[in-house]
C-alpha positions in Angstrom: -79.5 -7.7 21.9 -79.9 -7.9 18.3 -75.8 -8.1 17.8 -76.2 -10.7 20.7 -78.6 -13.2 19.0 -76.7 -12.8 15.5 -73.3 -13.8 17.5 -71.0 -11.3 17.8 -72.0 -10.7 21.7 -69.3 -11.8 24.1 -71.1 -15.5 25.4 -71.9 -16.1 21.6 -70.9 -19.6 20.0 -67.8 -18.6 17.4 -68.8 -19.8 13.8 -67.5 -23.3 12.7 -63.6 -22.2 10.6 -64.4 -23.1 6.8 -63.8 -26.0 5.3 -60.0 -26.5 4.1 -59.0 -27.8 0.8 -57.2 -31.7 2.0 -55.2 -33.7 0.1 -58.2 -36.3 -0.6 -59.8 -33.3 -2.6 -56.5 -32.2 -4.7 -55.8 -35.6 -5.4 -59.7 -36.9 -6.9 -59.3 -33.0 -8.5 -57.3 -34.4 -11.1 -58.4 -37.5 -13.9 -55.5 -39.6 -14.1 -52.7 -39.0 -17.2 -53.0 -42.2 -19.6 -51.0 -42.8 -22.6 -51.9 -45.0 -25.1 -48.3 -45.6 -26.5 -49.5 -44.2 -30.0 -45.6 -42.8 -31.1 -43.0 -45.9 -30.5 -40.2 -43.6 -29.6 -42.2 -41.7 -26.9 -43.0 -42.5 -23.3 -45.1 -41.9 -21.3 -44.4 -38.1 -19.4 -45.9 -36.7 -16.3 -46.1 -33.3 -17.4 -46.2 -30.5 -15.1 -49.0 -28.3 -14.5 -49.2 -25.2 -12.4 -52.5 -25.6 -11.5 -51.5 -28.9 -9.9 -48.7 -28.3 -8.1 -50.1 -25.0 -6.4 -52.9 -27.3 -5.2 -50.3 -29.9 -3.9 -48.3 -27.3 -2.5 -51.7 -25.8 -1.0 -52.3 -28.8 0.7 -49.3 -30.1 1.9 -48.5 -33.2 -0.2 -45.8 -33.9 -2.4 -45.4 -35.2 -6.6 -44.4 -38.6 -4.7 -47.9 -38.6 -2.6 -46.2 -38.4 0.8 -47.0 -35.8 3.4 -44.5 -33.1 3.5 -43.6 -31.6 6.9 -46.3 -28.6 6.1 -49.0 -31.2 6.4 -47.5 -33.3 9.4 -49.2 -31.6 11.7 -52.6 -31.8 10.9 -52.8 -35.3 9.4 -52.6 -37.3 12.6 -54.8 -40.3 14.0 -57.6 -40.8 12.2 -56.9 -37.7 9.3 -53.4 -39.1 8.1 -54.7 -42.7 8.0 -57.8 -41.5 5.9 -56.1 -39.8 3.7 -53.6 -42.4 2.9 -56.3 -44.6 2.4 -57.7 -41.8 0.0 -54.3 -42.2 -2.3 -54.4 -45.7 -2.3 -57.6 -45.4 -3.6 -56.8 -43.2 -6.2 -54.0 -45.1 -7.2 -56.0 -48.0 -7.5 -58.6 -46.8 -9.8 -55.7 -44.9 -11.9 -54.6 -48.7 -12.6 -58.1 -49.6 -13.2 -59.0 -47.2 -15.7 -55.5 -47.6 -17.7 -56.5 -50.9 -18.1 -59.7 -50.6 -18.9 -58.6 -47.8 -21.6 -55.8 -50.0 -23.3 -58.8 -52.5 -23.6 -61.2 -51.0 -25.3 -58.8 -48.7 -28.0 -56.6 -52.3 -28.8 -57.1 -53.7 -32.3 -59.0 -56.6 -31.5 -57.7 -60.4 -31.4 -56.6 -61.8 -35.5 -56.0 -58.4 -36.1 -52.6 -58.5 -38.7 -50.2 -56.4 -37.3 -47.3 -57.8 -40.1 -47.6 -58.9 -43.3 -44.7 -59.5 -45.4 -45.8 -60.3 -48.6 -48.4 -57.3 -48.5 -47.6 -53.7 -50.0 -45.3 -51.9 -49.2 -43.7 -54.3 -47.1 -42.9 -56.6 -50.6 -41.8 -53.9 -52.1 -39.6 -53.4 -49.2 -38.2 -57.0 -48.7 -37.6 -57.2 -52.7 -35.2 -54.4 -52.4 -33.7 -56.0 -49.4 -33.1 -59.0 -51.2 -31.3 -56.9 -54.1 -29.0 -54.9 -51.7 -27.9 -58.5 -50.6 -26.9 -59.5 -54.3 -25.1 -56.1 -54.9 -23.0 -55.5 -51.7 -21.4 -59.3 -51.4 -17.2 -59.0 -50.9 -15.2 -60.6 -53.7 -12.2 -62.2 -53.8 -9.6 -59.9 -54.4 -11.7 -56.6 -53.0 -9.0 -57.2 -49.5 -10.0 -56.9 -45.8 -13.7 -56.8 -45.2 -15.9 -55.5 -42.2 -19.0 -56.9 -41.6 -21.9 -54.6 -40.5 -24.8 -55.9 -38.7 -28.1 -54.5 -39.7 -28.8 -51.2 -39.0 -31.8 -50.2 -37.4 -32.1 -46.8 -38.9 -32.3 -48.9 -41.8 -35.6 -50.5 -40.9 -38.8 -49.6 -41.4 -41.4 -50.4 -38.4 -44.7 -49.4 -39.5 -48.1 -51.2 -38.9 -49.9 -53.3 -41.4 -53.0 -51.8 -43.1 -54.8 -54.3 -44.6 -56.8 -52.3 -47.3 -53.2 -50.9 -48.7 -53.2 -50.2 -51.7 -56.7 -50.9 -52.7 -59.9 -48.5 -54.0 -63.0 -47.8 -51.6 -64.9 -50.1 -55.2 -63.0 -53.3 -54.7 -63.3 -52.9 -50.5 -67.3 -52.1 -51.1 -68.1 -55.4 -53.3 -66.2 -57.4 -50.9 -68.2 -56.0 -47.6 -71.6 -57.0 -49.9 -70.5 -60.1 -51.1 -69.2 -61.8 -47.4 -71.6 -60.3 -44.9 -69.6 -61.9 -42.3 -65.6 -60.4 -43.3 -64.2 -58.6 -40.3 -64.9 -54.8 -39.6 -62.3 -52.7 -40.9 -60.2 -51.7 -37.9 -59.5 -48.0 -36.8 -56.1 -46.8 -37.1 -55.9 -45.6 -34.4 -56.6 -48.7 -32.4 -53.2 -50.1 -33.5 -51.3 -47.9 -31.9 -51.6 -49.9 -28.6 -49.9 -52.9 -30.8 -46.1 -54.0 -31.1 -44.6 -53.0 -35.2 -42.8 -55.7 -36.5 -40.1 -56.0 -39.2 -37.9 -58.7 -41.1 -36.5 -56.9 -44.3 -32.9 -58.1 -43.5 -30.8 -60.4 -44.2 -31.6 -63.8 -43.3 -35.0 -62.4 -41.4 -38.0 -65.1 -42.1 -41.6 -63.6 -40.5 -44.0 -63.5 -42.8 -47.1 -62.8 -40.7 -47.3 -61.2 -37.2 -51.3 -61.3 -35.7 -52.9 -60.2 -32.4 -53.9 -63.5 -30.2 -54.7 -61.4 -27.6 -53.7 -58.5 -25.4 -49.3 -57.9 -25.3 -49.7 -61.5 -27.2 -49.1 -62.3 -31.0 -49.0 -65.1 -33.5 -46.2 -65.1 -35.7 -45.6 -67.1 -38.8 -42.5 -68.0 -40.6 -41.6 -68.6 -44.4 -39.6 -71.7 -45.5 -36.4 -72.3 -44.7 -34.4 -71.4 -47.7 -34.0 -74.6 -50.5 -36.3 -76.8 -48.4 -40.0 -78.4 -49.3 -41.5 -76.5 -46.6 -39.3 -77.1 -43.5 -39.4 -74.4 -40.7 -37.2 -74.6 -38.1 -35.1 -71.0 -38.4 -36.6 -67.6 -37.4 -34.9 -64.2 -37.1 -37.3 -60.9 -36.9 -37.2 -57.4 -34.9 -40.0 -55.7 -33.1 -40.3 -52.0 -31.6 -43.2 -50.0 -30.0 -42.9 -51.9 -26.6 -43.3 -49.8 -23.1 -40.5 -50.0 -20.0 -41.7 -53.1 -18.1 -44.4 -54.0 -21.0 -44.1 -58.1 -21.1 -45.3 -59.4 -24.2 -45.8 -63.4 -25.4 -44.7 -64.9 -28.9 -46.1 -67.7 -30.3 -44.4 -69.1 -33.4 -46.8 -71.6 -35.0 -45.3 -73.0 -37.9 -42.4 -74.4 -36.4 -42.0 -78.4 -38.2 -39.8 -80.3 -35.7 -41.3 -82.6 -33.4 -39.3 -82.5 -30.7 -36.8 -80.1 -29.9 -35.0 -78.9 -27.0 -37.1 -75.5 -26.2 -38.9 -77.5 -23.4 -35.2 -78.8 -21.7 -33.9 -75.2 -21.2 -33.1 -73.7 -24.5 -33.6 -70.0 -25.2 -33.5 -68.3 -28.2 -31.1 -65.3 -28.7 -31.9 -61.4 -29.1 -30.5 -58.1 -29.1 -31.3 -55.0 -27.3 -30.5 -51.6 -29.0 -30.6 -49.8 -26.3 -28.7 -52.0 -24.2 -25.9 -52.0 -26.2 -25.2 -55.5 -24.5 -25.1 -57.3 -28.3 -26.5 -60.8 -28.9 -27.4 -62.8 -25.7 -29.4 -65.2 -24.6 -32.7 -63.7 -23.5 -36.4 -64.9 -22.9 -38.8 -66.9 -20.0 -41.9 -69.3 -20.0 -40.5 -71.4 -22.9 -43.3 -74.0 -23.9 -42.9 -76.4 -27.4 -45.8 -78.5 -28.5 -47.7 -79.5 -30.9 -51.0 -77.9 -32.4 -53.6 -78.0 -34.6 -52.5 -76.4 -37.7 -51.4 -79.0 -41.0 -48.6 -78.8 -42.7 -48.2 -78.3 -46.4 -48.7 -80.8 -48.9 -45.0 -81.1 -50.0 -44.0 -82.9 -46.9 -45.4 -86.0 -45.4 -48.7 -85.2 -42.9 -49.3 -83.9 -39.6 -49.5 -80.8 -38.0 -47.0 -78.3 -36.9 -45.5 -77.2 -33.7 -45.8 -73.6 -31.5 -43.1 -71.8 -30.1 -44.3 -69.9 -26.8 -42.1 -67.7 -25.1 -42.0 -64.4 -23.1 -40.4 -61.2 -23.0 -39.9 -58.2 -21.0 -39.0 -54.7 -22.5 -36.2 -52.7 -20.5 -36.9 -49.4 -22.4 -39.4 -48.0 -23.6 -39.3 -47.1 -27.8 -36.6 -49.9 -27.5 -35.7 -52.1 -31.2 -35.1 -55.5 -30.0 -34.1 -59.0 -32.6 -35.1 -62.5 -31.6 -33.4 -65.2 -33.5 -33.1 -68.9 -33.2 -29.5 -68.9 -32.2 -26.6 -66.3 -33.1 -26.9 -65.9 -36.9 -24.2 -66.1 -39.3 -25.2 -64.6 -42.6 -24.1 -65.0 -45.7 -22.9 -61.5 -46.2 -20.4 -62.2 -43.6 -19.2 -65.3 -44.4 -18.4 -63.8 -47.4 -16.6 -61.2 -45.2 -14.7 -63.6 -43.4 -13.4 -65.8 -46.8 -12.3 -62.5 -48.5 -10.4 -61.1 -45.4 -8.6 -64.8 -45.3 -7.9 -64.3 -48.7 -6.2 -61.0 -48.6 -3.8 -62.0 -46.3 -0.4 -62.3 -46.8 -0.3 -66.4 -46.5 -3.2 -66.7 -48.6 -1.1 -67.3 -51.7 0.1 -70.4 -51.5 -2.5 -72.5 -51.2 
């Protein structure tokens, strides 16, 4: 009798089976993987872990989320479409919480992410300059190749606006302007784009964060003008496969100008390999608020807004006004014409 009441006795109830591991409680086992795109050349890896995949394997499901055939026959009716549910759910909040993560670690907006005419970039763009003077063909020298800039060459590295200043000089500027802008953590610029324009005929001079995947960019002069802007020619890197990202040049002086009737400006892709092409969506030109120099008559200058997506991720892309034509190679090209053998008579 006593076996009987403690059900082992043959008209005993059997136990309830133990609870199974499903595939709703290996999936909310694991914290989604974020990256915050910290290195510009790496992306963003999945990387496997035994753990996890003896659970997945344990409870039927696949890397891809789909029911294998092990799990077919027990997710049915109700089970499959709750558990389906269950990974939509999870890949929902996975969205959610890269979002939110991306947020909260990104340099906040008027954050300078470029700065030309800070150390070390000046240093930098001086030498640049020099190698310019230096390398141009002669006359005489024969048949000359021109080589685009080399991106090995360049130097993507983000701004840090208390370069090359003592903790003293950074101290009596916090206590004298109560109201100057935190200092901002490193590591929060690692979710921002890296600029460069030491290179021939490359004009930023200022690159700033407006706003999430969206930056201000400022130009210097045209060369031997009184302050006209209409040329721009700069390179970027640190962008994510699918990332798109909005530039806003705002120094721009024409008026009027055929950006808003179709025109595109003109880029390059490294990793492409495609060359110079026409590239770029959402093209807006108008006017703002911000005045232009003193040199030239009044009013305000005009923004530049356009879009881009990134193919690659870690990729090096250039966006230019239109195809550029430097004066390295136009050198190239009259010293080629020269050497050849019906050069000499005229």
């Amino acid at each position: 009798r006593h076996r009987t009441a403690q059900g082992e006795g043959p008209d005993a109830q059997s136990p309830p089976a133990p609870m199974s591991t499903t595939a709703e409680d290996a999936q909310s086992s694991r914290a989604p993987a974020v990256s915050f795109g910290g290195d510009s050349s790496a992306e963003e890896v999945d990387e496997p872990d035994s753990d996890n995949e003896e659970i997945k394997a344990s409870s039927g499901f696949a890397r891809s989320g789909a029911p294998t055939a092990k799990l077919k026959p027990t997710l049915s009716g109700a089970a499959g479409a709750g558990a389906h549910e269950s990974l939509a759910f999870v890949s929902r909040m996975s969205g959610q919480i890269r979002g939110f993560l991306q947020t909260r670690y990104a340099p906040p907006p008027g954050t300078v992410v470029y700065n030309r005419a800070e150390l070390p970039e000046r240093d930098r763009w001086h030498a640049t300059l020099g190698k310019i003077r230096e390398s141009q063909p002669k006359i005489g020298e024969g048949a000359v190749q021109y080589k685009d800039v080399d991106p090995d060459d360049l130097v993507f590295e983000l701004f840090d606006q208390h370069a090359g200043r003592d903790e003293s000089e950074e101290a009596s500027e916090s206590e004298e302007d109560p109201d100057a802008p935190p200092k901002v953590d490193a590591s929060a610029l690692h979710a921002a784009l890296r600029f460069s324009s030491c290179f021939e005929t490359g004009n930023l001079e200022v690159a700033y964060l407006k706003a999430p995947d969206e930056y201000g960019l400022r130009l210097a002069y045209d060369v031997n003008t009184l302050g006209h802007t209409q040329w721009f020619y700069f390179a970027v890197r640190g962008g994510r496969a699918g990332q798109t990202v909005r530039f806003h040049i705002e120094n721009l002086s024409k008026g009027k100008s055929l950006w808003n009737d179709g025109m595109q400006p003109v880029g390059r892709s490294i990793r492409s390999g495609r060359g110079w092409e026409h590239l770029g969506e959402g093209m807006r030109y108008a006017k703002n608020l911000i005045p232009k120099s003193s040199r030239r008559r009044g009013g305000t200058f005009c923004t530049l807004s356009f879009s881009y997506t990134f193919e690659y991720t870690g990729d090096i892309v250039f966006f230019a006004y239109f195809f550029r034509y430097t004066l390295t190679e136009l050198n190239c090209f009259l010293t080629t014409l020269a050497a050849g053998p019906d050069a000499g008579q005229y």
